[in-house]
C-alpha positions in Angstrom: 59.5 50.1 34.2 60.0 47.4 36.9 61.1 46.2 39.8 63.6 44.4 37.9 64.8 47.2 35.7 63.3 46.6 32.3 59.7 47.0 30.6 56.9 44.5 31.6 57.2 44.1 27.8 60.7 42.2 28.5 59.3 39.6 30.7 55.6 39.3 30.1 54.2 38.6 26.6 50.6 38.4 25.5 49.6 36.3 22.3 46.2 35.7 20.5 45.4 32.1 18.7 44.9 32.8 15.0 41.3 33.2 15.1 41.2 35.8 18.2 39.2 33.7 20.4 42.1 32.8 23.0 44.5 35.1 24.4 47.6 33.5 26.2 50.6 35.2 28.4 53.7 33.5 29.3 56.9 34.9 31.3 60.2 35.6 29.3 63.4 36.2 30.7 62.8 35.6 34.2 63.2 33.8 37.2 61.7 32.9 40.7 62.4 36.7 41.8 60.6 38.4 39.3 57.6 40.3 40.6 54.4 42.3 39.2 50.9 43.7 39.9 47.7 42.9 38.5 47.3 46.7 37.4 50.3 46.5 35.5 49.1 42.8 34.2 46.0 44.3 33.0 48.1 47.5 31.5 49.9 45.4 29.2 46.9 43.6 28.4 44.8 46.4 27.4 47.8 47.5 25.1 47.6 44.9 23.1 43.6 45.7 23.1 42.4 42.4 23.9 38.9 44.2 25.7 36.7 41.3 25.8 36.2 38.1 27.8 39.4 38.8 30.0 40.1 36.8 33.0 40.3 39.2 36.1 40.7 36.6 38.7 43.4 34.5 36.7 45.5 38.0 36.4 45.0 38.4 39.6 46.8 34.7 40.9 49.6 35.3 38.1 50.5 38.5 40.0 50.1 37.4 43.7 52.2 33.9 42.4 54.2 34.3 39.0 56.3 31.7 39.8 53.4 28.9 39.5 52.4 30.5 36.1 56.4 30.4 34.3 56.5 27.2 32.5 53.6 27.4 30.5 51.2 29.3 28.6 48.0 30.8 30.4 44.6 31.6 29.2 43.9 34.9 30.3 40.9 36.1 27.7 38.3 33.6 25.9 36.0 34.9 23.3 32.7 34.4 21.5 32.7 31.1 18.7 30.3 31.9 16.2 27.6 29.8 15.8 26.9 28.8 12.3 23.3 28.6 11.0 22.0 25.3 10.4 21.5 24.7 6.7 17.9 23.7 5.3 16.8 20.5 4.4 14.2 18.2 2.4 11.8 16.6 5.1 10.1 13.9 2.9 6.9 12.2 3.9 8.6 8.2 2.9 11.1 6.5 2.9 12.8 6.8 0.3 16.0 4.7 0.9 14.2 1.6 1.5 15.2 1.3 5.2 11.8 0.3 5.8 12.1 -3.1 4.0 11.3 -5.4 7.1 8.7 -8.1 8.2 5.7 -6.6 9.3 5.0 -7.7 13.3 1.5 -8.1 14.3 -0.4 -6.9 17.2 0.7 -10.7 19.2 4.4 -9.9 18.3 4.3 -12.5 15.5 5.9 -11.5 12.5 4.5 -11.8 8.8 7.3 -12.7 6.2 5.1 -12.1 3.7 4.5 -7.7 4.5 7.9 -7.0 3.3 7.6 -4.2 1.0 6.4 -1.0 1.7 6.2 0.8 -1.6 5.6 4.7 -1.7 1.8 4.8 -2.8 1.1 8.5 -3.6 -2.4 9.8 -4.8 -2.6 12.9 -7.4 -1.8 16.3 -5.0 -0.5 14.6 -2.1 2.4 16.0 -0.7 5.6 14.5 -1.1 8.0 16.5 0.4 8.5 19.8 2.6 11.4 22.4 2.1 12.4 23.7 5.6 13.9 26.4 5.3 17.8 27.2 7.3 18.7 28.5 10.6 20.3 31.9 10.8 23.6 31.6 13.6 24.9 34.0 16.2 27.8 36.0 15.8 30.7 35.7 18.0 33.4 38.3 19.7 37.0 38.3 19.4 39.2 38.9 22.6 40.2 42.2 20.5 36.0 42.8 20.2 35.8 42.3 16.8 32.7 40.5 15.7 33.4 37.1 14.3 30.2 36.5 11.7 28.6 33.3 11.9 27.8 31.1 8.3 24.4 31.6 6.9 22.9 28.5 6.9 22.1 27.1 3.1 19.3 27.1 1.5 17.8 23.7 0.1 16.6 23.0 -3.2 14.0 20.6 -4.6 15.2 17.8 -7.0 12.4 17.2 -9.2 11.9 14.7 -11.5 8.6 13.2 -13.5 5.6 14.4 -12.5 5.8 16.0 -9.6 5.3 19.8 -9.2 5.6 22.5 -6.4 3.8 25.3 -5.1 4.8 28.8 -5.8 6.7 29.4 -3.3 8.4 26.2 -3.7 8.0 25.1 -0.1 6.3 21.4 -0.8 6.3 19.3 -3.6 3.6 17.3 -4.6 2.1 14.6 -7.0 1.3 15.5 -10.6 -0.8 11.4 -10.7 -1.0 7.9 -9.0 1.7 6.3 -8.3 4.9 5.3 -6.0 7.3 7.7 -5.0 10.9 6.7 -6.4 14.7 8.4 -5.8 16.3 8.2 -9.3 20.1 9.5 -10.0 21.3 12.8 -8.4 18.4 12.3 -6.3 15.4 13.8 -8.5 12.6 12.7 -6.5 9.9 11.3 -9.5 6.2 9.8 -9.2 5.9 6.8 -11.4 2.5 5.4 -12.5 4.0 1.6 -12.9 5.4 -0.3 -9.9 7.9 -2.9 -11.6 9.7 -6.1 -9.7 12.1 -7.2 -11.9 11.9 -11.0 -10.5 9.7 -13.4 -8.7 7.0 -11.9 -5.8 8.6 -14.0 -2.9 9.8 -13.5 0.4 12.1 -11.3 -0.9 9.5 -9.0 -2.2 6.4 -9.6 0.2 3.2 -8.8 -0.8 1.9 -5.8 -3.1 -0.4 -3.3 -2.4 -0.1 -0.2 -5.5 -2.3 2.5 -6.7 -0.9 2.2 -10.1 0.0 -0.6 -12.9 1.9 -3.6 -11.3 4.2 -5.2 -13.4 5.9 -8.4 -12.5 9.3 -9.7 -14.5 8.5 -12.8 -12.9 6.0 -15.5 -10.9 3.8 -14.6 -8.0 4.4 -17.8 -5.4 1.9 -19.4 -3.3 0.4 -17.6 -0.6 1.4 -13.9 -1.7 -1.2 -11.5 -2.4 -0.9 -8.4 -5.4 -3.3 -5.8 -5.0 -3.0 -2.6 -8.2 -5.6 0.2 -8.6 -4.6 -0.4 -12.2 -3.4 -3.1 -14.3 -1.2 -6.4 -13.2 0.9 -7.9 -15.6 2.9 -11.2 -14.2 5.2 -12.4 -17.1 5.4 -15.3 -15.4 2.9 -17.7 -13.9 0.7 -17.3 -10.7 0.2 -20.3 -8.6 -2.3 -20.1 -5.4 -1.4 -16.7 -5.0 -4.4 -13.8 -4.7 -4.5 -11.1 -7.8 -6.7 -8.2 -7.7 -6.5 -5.2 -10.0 -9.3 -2.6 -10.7 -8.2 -2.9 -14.4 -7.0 -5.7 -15.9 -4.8 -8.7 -15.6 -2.2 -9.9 -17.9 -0.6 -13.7 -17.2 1.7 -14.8 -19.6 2.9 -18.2 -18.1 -0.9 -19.2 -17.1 -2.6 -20.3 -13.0 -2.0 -23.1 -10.9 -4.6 -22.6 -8.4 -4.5 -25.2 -6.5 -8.0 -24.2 -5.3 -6.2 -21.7 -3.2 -6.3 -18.0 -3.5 -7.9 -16.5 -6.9 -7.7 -13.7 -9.6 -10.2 -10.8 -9.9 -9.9 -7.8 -12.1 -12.4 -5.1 -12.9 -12.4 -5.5 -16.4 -10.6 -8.5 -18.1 -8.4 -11.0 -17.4 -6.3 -12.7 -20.1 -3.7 -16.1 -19.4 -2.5 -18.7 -21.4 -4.1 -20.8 -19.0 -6.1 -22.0 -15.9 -5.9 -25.2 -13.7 -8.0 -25.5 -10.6 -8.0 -21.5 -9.8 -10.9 -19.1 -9.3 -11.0 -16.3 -11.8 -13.3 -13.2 -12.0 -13.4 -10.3 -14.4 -15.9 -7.1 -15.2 -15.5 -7.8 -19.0 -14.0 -10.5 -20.9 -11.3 -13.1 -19.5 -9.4 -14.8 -22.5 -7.6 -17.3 -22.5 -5.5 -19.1 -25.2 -4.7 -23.0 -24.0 -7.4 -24.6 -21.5 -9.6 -23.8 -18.4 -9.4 -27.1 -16.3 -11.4 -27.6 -13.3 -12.1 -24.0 -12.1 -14.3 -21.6 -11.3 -14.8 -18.9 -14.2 -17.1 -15.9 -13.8 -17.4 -13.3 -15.8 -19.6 -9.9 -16.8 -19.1 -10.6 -20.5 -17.6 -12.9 -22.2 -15.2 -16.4 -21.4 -13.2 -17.0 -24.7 -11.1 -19.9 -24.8 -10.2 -20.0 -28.4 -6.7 -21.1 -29.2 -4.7 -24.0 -31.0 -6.0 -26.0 -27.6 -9.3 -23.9 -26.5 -10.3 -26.3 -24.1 -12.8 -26.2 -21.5 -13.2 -29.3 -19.2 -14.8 -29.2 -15.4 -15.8 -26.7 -12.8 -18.0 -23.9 -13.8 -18.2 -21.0 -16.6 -20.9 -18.1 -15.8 -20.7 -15.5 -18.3 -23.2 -12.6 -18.8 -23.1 -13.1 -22.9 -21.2 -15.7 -24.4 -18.8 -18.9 -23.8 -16.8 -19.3 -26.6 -14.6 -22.2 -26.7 -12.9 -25.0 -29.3 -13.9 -28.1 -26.7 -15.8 -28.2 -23.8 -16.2 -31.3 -21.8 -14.1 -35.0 -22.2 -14.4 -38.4 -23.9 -14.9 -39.0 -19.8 -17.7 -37.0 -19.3 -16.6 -34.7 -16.8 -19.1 -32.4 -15.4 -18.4 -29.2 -16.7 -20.9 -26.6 -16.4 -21.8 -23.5 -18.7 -24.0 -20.5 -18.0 -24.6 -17.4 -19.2 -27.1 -15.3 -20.1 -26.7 -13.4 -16.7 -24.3 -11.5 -14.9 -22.2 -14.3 -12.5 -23.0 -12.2 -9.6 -26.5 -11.9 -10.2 -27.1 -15.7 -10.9 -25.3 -16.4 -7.8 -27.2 -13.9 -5.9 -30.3 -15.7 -7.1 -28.9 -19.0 -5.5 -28.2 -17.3 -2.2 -31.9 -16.0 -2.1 -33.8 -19.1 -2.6 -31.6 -20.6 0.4 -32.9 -17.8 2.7 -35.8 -17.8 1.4 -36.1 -21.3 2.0 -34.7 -21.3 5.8 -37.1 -18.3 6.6 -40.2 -20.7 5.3 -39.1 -23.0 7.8 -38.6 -21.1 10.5 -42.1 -19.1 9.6 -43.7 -22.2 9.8 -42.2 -23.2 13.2 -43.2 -19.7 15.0 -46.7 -20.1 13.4 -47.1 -23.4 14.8 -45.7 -22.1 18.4 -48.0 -19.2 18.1 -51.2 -21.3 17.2 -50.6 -23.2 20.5 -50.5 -20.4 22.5 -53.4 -19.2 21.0 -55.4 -22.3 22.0 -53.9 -21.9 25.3 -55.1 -18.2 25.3 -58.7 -19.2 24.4 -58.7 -21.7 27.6 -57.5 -19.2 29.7 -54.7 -21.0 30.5 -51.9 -18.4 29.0 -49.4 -17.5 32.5 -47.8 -13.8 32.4 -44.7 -15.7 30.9 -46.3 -17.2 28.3 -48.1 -14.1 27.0 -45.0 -12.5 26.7 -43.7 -15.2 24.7 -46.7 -14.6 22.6 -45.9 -11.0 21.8 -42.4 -11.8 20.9 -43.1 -14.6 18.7 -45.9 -12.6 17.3 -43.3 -9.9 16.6 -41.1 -12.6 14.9 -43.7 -13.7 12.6 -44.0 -9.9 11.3 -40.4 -9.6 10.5 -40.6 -12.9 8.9 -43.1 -12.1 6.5 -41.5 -9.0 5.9 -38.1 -10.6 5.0 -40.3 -13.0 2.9 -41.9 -10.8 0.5 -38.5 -8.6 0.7 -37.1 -11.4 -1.0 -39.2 -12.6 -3.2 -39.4 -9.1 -4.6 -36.0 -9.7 -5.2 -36.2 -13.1 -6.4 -38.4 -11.7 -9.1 -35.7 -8.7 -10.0 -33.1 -11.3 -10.9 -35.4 -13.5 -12.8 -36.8 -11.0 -14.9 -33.2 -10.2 -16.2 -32.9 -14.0 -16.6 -35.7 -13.6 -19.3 -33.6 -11.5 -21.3 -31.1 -13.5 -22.7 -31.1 -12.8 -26.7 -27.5 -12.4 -27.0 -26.5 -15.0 -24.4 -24.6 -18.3 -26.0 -21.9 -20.9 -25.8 -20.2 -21.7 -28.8 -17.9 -25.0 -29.3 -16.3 -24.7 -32.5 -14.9 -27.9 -32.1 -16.5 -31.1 -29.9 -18.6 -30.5 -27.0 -19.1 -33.8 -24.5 -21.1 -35.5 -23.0 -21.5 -34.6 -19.1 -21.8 -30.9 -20.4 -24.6 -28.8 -18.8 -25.6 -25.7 -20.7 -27.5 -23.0 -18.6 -28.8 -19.6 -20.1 -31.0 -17.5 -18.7 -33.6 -20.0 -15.9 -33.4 -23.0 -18.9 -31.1 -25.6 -18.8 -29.8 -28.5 -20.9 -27.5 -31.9 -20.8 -25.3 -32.8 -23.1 -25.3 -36.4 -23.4 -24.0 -37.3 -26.7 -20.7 -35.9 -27.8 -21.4 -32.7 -31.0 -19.0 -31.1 -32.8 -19.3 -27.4 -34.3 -22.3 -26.3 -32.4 -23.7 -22.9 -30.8 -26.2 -23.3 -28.1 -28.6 -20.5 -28.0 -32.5 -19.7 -26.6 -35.5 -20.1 -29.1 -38.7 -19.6 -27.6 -38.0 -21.0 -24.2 -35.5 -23.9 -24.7 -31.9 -23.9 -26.1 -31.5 -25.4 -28.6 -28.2 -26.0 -30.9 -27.3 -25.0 -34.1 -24.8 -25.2 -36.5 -24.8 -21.2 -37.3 -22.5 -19.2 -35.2 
């Protein structure tokens, strides 16, 4: 009982929010007389057996000042929130939401419109993706001391898709082949061997860079640069743009080269057609229409054999055969044709006999230098400077001749595959012109006067031209 004649009960009543984290007491049927102490405030509490995170020293105010505590509800206990555990997650190694599909900035704080695209190159067994695995949480207390249990955090799960597998105890994902990473429906992360741009390669796509096949729906525009570990295949046309694959390359609408860029592939190249471009293959590169004015080189064979099969300016180095409907114009256009020899090889040669040449020359000038200081040295006129100069230059002339018979060793190398050039031939199944030059092997010939249906070929050191094919 109190002071005022009834149970604390009457005028003091103790409530708990719904999930027994908060207790509250408020004053009922009272006024500015009523009085109490704290041990009877923390009697009534107990009762109603909230034990846990009680506030002493706010029980304490309410009885020393009840009045200031009347008109609203106090917070006398707090308890313990649970902390749920964090649930696991995916951490993959790309982006895979294309949020990385920005201008590349350069080192000066330029930016290069044309490194747009970064596409998700991935080699065979290179991770993809890491499961991490969830966070357990705490438990909490209820005023009451009940435990409150915390969530478990959930557990993630790989979404796989086409060729990719996991390890046993499915905590990484990884690449089954080559290829670029790609996010499909319901999120199945998949490895596909073919890179596809369903349109033009532009500033909206930047330049390429793929370890598969790239395939283009489209043109490649000037200035942007495709790079594939396997195939290219542009439905569209390439103009002064830069090609390389380490297969081959397909061009269905034909090169503008613009004697810009060029188009390499490690086996063959195939286009309806090529105007002022620079094209290498491994193999083959065929092409159905007309090579105009370019630069063809190629470790087999050049076949230019369709309704048009024209071949007219620039040069055609092939390792076997040219094989072409016309070669040449009514205008005599130089257009030169060689084969017998790998292109690089025949180049090579070219590159040696210019060194070679420019060591000759400067041989010769140290020889001369040195045979003046010798005189000088036989007078006994040769100063501490000078006999310095003669060690050096002596020094120079031994690296000189080295360099000299390195190359000619060389030289030699490439010729003797020169000699061997029984299945090398060009073969014009229509007109070849005049202004023509035939080269296989170390011989060469002009055309001067315009031939139709003809096959040039080596017999016994000189090409000759026949009508058999």
């Amino acid at each position: 009982m109190t002071e005022q004649g009834m149970p604390l009960e009457y005028y003091v009543n103790v409530t708990l929010s719904q999930d027994k984290l908060v207790a509250y007491l408020h004053f009922t049927n009272c006024d500015e007389t009523f009085t109490c102490t704290v041990a009877q405030l923390e009697d009534i509490v107990k009762n109603q057996h909230i034990i846990h995170g009680v506030n002493h020293e706010i029980l304490a105010k309410i009885a020393s000042t009840p009045v200031a505590y009347m008109l609203e509800k106090t917070i006398i206990a707090t308890g313990d929130k649970p902390v749920d555990g964090k649930d696991g997650y995916i951490e993959y190694m790309y982006d895979l939401n294309g949020n990385e599909k920005r201008p590349l900035e350069r080192e000066d704080g330029t930016v290069n419109y044309k490194e747009v695209t970064s596409i998700n190159n991935v080699r065979k067994g290179q991770i993809i993706a890491k499961r991490i695995p969830p966070m357990d949480g705490t438990n909490g207390k209820a005023v009451t001391g009940e435990a409150l249990f915390a969530k478990a955090g959930k557990e993630a799960r790989f979404k796989l898709g086409k060729n990719v597998v996991t390890d046993t105890e499915q905590t990484a994902m990884y690449a089954a082949i080559d290829g670029v990473v790609v996010k499909t429906d319901r999120d199945k992360i998949n490895v596909f061997p073919i890179y596809e741009v369903n349109g033009d390669v532009d500033f909206n796509v930047g330049n390429i860079n793929f370890v598969g096949t790239v395939v283009i729906r489209g043109n490649v525009h000037p200035g942007f640069k495709v790079k594939a570990s396997g195939d290219i295949r542009v439905t569209g046309g390439v103009e002064a743009a830069e090609l390389e694959a380490e297969g081959s390359i397909e061009i269905s609408a034909g090169i503008l080269g613009q004697h810009k860029g060029f188009v390499k592939a490690g086996k063959n190249v195939k286009s309806s057609f090529i105007q002022d471009g620079t094209v290498e293959a491994g193999e083959d590169i065929v092409v159905s229409q007309s090579i105009m004015h370019s630069t063809i080189r190629a470790g087999k064979n050049v076949l230019c054999q369709g309704t048009k099969g024209l071949i007219v300016g620039g040069t055609i180095q092939a390792g076997d055969k040219v094989v072409a409907r016309t070669v040449g114009n009514s205008m005599s256009t130089v257009t030169a044709i060689e084969v017998g020899v790998l292109p690089e090889l025949r180049n090579e040669l070219i590159q040696l006999r210019t060194q070679m040449r420019s060591q000759m020359d400067n041989l010769d000038k140290t020889e001369k230098a040195l045979s003046l200081l010798d005189q000088m040295a036989a007078a006994g006129q040769l100063s501490p400077d000078k006999l310095a100069m003669r060690i050096k230059l002596g020094h120079t002339k031994k690296q000189a001749v080295d360099e000299l018979a390195h190359l000619k060793e060389r030289i030699l190398e490439i010729e003797k595959t020169l000699e061997d050039t029984d299945k090398a031939k060009v073969m014009v199944g229509s007109m070849v012109y005049g202004g023509t030059k035939i080269v296989i092997g170390r011989y060469t010939k002009f055309v001067k006067d315009p031939t139709s249906r003809v096959c040039f070929k080596l017999d016994n050191g000189d090409i000759v031209a026949t009508a058999n094919f």
